[in-house]
C-alpha positions as a Markdown table, in Angstrom:
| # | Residue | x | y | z |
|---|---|---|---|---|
| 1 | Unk | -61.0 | -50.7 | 58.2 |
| 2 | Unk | -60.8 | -47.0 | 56.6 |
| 3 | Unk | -57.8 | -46.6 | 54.8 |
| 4 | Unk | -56.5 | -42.9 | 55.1 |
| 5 | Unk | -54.7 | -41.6 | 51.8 |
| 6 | Unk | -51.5 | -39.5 | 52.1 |
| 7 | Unk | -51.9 | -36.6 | 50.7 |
| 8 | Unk | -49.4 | -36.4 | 47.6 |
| 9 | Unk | -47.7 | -33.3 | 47.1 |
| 10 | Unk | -47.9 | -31.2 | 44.0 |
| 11 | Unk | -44.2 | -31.9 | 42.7 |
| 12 | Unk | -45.2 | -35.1 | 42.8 |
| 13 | Unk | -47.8 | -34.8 | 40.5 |
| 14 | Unk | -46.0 | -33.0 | 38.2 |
| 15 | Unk | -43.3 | -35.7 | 38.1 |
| 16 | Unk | -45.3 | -38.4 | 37.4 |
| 17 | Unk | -47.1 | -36.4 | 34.3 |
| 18 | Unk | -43.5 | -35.8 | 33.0 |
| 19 | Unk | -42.4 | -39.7 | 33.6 |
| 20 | Unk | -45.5 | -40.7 | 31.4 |
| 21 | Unk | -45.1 | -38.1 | 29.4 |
| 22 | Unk | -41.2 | -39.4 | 28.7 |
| 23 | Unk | -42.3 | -42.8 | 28.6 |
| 24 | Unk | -45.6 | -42.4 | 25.9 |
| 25 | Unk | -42.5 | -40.5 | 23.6 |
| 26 | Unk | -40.4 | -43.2 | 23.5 |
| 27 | Unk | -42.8 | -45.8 | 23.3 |
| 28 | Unk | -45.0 | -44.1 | 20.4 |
| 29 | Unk | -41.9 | -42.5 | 18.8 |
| 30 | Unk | -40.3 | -46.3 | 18.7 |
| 31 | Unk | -43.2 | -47.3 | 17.1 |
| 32 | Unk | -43.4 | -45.1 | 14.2 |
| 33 | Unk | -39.5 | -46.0 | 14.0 |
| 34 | Unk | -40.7 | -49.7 | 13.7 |
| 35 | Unk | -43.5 | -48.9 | 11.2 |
| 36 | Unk | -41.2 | -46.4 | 9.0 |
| 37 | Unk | -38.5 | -49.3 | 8.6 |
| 38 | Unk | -41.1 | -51.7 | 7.4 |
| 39 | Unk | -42.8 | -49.6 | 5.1 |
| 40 | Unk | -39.2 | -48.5 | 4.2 |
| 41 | Unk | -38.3 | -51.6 | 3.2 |
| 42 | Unk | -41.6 | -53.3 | 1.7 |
| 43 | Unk | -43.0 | -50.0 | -0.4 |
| 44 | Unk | -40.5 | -47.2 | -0.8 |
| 45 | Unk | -37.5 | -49.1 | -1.8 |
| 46 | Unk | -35.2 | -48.5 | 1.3 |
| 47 | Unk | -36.0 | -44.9 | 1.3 |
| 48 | Unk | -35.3 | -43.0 | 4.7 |
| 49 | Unk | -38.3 | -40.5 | 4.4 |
| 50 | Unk | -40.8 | -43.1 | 5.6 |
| 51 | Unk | -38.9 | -43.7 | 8.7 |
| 52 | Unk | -38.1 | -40.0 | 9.5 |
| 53 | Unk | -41.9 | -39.2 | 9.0 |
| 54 | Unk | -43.8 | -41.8 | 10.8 |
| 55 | Unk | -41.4 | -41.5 | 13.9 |
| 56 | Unk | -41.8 | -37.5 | 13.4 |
| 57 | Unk | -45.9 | -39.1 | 14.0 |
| 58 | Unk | -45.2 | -41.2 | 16.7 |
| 59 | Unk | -43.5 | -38.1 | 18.7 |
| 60 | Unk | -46.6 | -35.5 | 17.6 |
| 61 | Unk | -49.2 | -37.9 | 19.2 |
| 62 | Unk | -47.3 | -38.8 | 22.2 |
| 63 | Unk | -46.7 | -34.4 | 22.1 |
| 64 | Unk | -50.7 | -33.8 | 21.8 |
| 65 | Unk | -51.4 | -36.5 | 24.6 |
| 66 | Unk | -48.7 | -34.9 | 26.8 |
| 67 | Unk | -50.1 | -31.6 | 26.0 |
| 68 | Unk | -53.6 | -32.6 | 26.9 |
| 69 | Unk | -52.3 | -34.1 | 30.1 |
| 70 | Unk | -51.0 | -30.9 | 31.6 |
| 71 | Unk | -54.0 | -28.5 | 30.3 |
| 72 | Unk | -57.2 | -31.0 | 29.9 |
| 73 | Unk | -59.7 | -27.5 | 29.8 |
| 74 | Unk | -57.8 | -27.5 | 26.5 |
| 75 | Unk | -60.4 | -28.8 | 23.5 |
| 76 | Unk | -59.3 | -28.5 | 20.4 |
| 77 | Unk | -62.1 | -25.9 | 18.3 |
| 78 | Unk | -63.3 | -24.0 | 22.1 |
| 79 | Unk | -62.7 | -21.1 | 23.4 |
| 80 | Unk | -62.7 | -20.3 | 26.9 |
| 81 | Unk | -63.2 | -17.0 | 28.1 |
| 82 | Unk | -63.5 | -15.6 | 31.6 |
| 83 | Unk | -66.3 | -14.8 | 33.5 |
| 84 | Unk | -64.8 | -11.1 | 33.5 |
| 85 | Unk | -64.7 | -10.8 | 29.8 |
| 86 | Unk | -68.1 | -12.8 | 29.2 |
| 87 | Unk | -70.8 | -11.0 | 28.0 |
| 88 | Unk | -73.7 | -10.3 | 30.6 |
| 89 | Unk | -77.3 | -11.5 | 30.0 |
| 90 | Unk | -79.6 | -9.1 | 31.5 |
């Protein structure tokens, strides 16, 4: 019993990594709202600032995961350079 895959086309792909990508924001951006209105209201004395800056945290992680989904050659502190530009070793 083989199974045979489909193959899965390339828009496809790209769809799925922006669904994800749409759902990580919401979910990550939500709960940074959730974290800012409690900390709003039990340490800053119903202050918005807490809840405008830990959702502005939820949506930068959910950014740097979505960013490292498209481009994961990407590492933060590297370099890349190509093979044409490398310096030869003879």
């Amino acid at each position: 019993m083989s199974t045979t895959q489909k193959p899965v086309s390339s828009e496809d792909i790209i769809g799925q990594k922006y669904d994800r990508c749409l759902a990580d924001l919401i979910v990550k951006s939500g709960v940074g709202f959730g974290v800012g209105v409690v900390a709003s209201v039990i340490l800053f004395k119903r202050r918005t600032w807490p809840i405008a800056l830990s959702t502005g945290f939820g949506a930068g992680a959910a950014y740097a995961d979505c960013d490292r989904s498209f481009n994961p050659a990407r590492i933060p502190g590297t370099r890349i350079i190509p093979q044409s530009e490398a310096p030869s070793s003879k």
